[in-house]
C-alpha positions as a printed Julia matrix, in Angstrom:
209×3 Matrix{Float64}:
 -28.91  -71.49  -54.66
 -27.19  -68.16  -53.52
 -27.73  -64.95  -54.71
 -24.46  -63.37  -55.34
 -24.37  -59.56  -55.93
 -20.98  -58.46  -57.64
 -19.34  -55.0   -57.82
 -17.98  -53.92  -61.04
 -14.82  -51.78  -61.7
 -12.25  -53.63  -60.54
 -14.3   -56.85  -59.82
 -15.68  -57.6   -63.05
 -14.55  -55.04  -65.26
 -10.53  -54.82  -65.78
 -11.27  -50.28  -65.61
  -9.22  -49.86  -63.33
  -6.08  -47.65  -65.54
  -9.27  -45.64  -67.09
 -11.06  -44.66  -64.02
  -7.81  -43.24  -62.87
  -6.92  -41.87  -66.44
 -10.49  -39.85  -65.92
 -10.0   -39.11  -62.94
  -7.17  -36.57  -63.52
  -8.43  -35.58  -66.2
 -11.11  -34.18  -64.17
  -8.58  -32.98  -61.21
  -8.52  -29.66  -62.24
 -11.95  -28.99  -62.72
 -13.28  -30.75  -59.07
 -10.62  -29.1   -57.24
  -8.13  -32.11  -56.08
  -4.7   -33.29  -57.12
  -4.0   -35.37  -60.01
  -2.5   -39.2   -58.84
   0.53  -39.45  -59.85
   2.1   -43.12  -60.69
   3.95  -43.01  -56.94
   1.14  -42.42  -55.24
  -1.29  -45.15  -56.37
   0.61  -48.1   -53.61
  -0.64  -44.89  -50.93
  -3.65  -44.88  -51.97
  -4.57  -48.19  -52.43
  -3.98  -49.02  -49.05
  -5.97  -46.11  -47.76
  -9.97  -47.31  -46.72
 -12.1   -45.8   -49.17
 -13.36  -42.62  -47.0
  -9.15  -41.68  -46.38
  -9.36  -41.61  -49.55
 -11.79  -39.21  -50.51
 -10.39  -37.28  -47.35
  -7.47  -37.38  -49.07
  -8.5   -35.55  -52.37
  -9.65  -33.3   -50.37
 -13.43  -33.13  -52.8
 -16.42  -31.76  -51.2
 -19.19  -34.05  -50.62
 -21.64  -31.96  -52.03
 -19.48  -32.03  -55.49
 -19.09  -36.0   -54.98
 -22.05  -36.96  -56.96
 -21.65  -34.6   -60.23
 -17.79  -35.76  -60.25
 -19.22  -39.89  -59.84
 -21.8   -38.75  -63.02
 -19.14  -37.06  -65.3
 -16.64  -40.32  -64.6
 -19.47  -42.45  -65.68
 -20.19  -40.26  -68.55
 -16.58  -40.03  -69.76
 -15.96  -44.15  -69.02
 -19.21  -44.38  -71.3
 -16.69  -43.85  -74.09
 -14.12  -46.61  -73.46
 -16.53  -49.06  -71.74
 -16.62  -51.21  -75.01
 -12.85  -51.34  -75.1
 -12.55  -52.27  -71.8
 -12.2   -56.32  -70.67
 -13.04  -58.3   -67.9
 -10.9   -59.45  -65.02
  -8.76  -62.11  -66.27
 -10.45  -65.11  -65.44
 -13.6   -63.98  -64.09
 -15.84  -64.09  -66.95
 -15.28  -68.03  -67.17
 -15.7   -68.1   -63.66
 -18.94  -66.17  -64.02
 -20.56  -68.52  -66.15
 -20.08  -71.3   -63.91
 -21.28  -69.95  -61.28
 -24.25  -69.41  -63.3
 -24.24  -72.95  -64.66
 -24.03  -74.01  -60.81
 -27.85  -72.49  -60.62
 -26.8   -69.19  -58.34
 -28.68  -65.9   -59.17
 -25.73  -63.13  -60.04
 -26.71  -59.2   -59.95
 -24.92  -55.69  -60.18
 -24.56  -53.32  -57.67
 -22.06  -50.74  -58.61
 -21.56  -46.48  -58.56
 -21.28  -46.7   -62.25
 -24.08  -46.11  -64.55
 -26.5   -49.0   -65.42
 -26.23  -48.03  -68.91
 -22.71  -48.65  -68.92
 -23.01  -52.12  -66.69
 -25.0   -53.18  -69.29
 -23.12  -52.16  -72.24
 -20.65  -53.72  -70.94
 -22.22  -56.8   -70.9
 -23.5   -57.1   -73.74
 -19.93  -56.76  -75.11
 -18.87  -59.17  -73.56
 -21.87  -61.78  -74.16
 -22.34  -61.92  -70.58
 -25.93  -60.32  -70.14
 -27.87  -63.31  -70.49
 -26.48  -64.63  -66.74
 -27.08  -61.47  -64.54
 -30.26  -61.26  -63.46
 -30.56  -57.7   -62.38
 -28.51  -54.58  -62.31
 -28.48  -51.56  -59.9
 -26.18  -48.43  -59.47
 -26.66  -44.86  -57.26
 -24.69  -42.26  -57.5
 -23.6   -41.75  -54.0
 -20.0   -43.95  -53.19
 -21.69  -44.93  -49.92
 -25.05  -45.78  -50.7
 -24.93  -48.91  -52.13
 -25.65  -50.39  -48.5
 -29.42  -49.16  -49.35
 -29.21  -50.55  -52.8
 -28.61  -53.54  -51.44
 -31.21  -54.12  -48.86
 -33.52  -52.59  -51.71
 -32.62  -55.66  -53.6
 -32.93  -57.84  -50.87
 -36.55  -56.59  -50.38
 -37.86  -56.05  -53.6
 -36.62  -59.62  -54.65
 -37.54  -61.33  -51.52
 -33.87  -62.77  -50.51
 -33.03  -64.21  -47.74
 -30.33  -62.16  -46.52
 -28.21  -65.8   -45.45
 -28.56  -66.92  -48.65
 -27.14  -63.5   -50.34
 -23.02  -62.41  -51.05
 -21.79  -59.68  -51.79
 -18.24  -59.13  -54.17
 -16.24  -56.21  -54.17
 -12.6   -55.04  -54.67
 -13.23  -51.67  -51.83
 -13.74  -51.53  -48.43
 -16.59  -49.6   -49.03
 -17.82  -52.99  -50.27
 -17.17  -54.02  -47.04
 -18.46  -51.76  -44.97
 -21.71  -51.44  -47.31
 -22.09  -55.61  -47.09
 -22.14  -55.16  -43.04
 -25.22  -52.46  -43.07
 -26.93  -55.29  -44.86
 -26.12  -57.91  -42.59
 -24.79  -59.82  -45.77
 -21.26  -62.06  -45.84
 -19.0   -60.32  -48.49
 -15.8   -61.93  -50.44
 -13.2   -59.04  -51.0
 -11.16  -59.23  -54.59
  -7.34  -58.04  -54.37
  -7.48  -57.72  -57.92
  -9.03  -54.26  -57.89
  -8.75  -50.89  -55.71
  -7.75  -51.84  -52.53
  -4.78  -53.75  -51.63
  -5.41  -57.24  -49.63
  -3.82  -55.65  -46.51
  -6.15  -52.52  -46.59
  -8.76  -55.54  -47.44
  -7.75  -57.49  -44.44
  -8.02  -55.06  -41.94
 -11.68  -54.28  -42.61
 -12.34  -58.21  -41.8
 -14.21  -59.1   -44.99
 -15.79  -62.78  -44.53
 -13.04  -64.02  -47.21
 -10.82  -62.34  -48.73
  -9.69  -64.13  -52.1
  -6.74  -63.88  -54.85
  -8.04  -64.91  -58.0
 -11.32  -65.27  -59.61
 -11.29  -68.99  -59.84
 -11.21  -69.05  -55.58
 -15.09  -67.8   -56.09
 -15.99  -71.14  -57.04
 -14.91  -72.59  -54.04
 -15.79  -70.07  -51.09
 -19.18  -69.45  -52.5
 -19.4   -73.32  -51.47
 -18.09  -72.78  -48.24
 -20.18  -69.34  -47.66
């Protein structure tokens, strides 16, 4: 049995157009420019600190602008849908006897909304968020802990490199997702453990992990 700890915009959850939608909404207000339609290939192949760097935000307004996007996504997050693919893939893995959980800068609340939605509750076995876009390294190895997982036995799923980079602080392998943020070559050059195309390729590496 592995553990396998997902992200969820952009790995589960198909949010990516209203993240971005909120996001410029809020430009004005944080103090960074709005991203227009010909920037999005930039930034997607930026790492995820460049791009922070890039909007230029202050990290001590990071955290209220990461709690007013999840409050504002709180009122789309029934309309929005899962990855195409992944919520079939999701219940085999389930089926297969793996433990799935949550770790993600979005609220719990709306994880589990969400979910619930979506009739896909009943299969994760726990959910986590934080606030800070870099902590979930610590969420993680909180996890790890408080569930007593052996760290070889746990995988982590994300669509960022700060998925990537949060996977190595816990000494955990982690699949990258090209579906989401990040392109696959801003992916690749963070040396995920696999880096995969399409949801159904889960079923396979999580063998091979």
């Amino acid at each position: 049995m592995k553990t396998i700890i997902f992200d969820f915009d952009g790995t589960i959850a198909d949010s990516f157009e209203a993240v971005l939608r909120i996001s410029n909404q809020l430009a004005t207000e944080f103090g960074y420019p709005e991203a227009r339609p010909e920037d999005i290939h930039y930034l997607k192949n930026l790492n995820s600190r460049d791009v922070v760097k890039h909007a230029n935000v202050s990290p001590f307004k990071l955290p209220f602008l990461v709690r007013r996007l999840r409050g504002e996504l709180n009122r789309e997050i029934h309309q929005l849908k899962p990855i195409a693919g992944m919520k079939p893939t999701l219940l085999k893995l389930k089926q297969q006897g793996n433990q799935l959980g949550i770790v993600t800068s979005n609220s719990s609340e709306n994880v589990i909304a969400f979910l619930k939605t979506q009739q896909l509750d009943p299969i994760f076995d726990f959910v986590d968020s934080g606030l800070s876009l870099f902590g979930k390294g610590r969420i993680i190895r909180r996890m790890v802990k408080r569930h007593r997982l052996n760290p070889d036995d746990v995988i982590y799923v994300g669509d960022e490199t700060r998925d990537i980079e949060a996977a190595r602080k816990t000494g955990i392998k982690v699949i990258s997702v090209s579906w989401g943020f990040n392109s696959s070559q801003a992916l690749a050059a963070e040396n995920p453990d696999f880096l995969i195309h399409q949801p159904e390729e889960l079923l396979q590496v999580i063998k091979c992990a």
